[in-house]
C-alpha positions as CSV (number, residue, x, y, z in Angstrom):
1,X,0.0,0.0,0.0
2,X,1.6,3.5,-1.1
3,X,1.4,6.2,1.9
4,X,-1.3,8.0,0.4
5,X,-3.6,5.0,0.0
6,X,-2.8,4.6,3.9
7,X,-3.3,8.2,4.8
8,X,-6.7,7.6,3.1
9,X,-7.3,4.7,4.4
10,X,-6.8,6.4,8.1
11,X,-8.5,9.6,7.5
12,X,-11.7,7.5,6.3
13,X,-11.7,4.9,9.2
14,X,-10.9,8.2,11.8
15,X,-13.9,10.3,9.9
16,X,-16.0,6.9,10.6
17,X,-15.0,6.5,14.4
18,X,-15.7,10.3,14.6
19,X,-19.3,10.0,12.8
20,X,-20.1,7.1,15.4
21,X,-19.3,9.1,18.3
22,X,-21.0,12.0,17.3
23,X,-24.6,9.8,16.3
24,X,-24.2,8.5,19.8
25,X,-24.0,11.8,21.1
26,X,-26.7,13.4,19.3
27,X,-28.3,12.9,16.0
28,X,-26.1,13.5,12.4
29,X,-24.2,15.9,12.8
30,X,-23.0,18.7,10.2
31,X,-19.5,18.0,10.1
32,X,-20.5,14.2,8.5
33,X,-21.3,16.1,5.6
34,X,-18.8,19.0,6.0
35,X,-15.5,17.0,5.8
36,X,-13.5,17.6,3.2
């Protein structure tokens, strides 16, 4: 896997935790559909 493929890979499965906390929180957020 090339370092960008792995720096997209992490970004996407920390944007996931970080969706997940913030739906247990409260209901979807707009920084889901905000991220870059």
């Amino acid at each position: 896997m090339t370092p960008k493929a792995a720096k997209k890979t992490a970004t996407k499965a920390a944007r996931k935790t970080a969706a997940k906390k913030a739906k247990a929180k409260m209901p979807p957020a707009p920084d889901v559909s905000a991220a870059p």
